[in-house]
C-alpha atoms as a printed R data frame, in Angstrom:
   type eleno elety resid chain resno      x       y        z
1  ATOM     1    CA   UNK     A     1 68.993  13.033  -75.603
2  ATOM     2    CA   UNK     A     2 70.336   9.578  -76.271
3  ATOM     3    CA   UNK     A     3 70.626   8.291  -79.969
4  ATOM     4    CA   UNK     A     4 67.784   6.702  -81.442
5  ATOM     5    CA   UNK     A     5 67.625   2.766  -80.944
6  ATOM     6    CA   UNK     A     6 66.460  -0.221  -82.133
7  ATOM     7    CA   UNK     A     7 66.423  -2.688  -85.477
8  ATOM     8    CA   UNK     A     8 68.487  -0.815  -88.071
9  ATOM     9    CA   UNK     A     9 67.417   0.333  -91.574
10 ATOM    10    CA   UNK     A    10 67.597  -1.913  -94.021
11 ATOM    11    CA   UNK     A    11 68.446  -0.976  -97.413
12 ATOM    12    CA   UNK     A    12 65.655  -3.052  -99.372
13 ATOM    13    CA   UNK     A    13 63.537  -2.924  -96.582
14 ATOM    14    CA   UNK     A    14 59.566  -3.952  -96.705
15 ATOM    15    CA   UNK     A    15 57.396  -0.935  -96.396
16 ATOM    16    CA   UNK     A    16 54.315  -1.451  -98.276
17 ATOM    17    CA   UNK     A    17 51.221  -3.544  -96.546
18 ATOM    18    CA   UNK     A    18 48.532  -5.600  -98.546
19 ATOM    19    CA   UNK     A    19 45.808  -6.476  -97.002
20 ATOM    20    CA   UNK     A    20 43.788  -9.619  -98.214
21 ATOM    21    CA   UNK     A    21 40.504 -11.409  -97.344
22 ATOM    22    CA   UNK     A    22 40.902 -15.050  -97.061
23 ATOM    23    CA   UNK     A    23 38.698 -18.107  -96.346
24 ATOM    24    CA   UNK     A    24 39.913 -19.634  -92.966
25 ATOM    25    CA   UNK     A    25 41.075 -22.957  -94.835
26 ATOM    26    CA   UNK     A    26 43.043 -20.323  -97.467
27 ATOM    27    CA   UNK     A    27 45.236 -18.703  -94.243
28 ATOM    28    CA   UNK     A    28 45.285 -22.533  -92.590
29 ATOM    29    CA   UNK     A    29 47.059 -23.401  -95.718
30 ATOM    30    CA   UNK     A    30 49.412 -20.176  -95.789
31 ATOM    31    CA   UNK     A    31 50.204 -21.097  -92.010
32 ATOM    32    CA   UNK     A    32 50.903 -24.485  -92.924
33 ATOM    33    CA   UNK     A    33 53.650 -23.966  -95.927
34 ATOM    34    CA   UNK     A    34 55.125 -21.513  -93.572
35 ATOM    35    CA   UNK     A    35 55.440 -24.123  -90.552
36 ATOM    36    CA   UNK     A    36 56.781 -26.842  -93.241
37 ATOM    37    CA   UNK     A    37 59.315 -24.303  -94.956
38 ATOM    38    CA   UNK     A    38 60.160 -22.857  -91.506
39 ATOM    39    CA   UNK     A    39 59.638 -19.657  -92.921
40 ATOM    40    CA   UNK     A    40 57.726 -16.719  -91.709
41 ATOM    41    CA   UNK     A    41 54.000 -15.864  -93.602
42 ATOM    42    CA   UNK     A    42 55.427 -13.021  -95.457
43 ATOM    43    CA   UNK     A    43 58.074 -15.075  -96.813
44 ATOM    44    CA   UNK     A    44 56.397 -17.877  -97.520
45 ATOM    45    CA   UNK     A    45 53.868 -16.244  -99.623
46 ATOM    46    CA   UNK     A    46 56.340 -14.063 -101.443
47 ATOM    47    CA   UNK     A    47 57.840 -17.606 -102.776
48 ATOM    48    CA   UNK     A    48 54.558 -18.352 -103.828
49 ATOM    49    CA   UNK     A    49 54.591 -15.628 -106.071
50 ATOM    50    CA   UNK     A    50 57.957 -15.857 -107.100
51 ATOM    51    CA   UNK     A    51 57.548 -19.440 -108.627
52 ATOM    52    CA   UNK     A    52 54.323 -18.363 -110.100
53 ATOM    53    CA   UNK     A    53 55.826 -15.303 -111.611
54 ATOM    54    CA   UNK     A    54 58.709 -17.530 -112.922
55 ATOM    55    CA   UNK     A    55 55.963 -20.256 -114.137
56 ATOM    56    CA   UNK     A    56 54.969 -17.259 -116.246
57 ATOM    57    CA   UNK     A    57 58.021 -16.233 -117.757
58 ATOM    58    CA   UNK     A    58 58.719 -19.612 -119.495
């Protein structure tokens, strides 16, 4: 049997889903941050919360 193949582990990897309802002009905005950071969705939205939780912290 050959080895198993493709992307390998990562050691902080992403595993947990979330799934959201949005209004279409919410997700056209997500889209849109993503397209001008040339970042993916995921990434994108993870800044989002990032700042925010920073915003907090002061």
């Amino acid at each position: 049997m050959s080895p198993r193949t493709g992307r390998p582990k990562l050691e902080n990897a992403r595993n947990k889903s979330l799934n959201i309802r949005l209004r279409q002009e919410e997700l056209d905005l997500i889209q849109k941050c993503a397209e001008l950071l040339k970042k993916s969705r995921t990434d994108t939205i993870m800044e989002g919360i990032r700042k925010l939780k920073n915003e907090l912290e002061k």
